[in-house]
C-alpha positions in Angstrom: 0.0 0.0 0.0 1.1 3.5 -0.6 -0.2 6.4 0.7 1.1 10.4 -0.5 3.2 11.7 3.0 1.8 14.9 4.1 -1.2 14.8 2.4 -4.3 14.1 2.5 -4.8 12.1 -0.9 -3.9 7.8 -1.1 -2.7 5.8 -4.2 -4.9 3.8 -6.8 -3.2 0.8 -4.9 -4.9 1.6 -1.6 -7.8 2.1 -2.7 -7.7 -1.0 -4.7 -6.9 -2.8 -1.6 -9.7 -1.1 0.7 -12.4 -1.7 -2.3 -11.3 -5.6 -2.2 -11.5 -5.6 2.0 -15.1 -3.8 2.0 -16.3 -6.1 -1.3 -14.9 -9.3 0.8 -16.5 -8.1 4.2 -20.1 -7.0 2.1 -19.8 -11.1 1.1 -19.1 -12.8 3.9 -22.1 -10.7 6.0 -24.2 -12.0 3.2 -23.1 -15.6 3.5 -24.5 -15.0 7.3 -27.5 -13.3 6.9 -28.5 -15.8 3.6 -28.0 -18.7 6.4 -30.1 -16.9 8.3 -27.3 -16.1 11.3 -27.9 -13.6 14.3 -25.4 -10.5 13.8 -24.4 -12.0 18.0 -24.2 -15.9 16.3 -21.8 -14.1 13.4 -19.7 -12.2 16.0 -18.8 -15.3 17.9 -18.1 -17.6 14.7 -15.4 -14.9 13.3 -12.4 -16.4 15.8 -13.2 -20.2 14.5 -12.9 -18.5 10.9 -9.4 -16.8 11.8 -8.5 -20.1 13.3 -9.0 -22.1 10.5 -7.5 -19.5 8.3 -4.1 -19.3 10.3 -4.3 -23.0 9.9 -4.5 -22.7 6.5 -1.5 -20.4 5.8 0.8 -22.9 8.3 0.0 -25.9 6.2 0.2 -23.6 2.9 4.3 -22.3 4.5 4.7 -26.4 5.5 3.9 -27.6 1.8 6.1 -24.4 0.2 9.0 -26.2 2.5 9.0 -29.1 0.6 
């Protein structure tokens, strides 16, 4: 990411990153709500998504080893 120092003005390649983050977020609230989750049900399901994720990228640095 880049962002312009002393000003007020960020790069085509933030803002390419934030409009992936807030497309992503928009998809996985909809994945929720579609499955007809509780916003407090969603809430307390996001650490058993970063957990399999983090287990993801160790086996993903574990195969790239080999």
């Amino acid at each position: 990411m880049k962002e312009t120092i002393g000003g007020d003005t960020t790069s085509i390649e933030t803002e390419a990153v934030s409009n992936k983050e807030e497309k992503t977020m928009k998809q996985i609230i909809n994945v929720f709500s579609e499955n007809d989750w509780t916003y407090e049900e969603s809430i307390h399901f996001l650490p058993e998504i970063e957990k399999l994720l983090k287990l993801i990228c160790f086996k993903q640095r574990i195969l790239k080893k080999d």
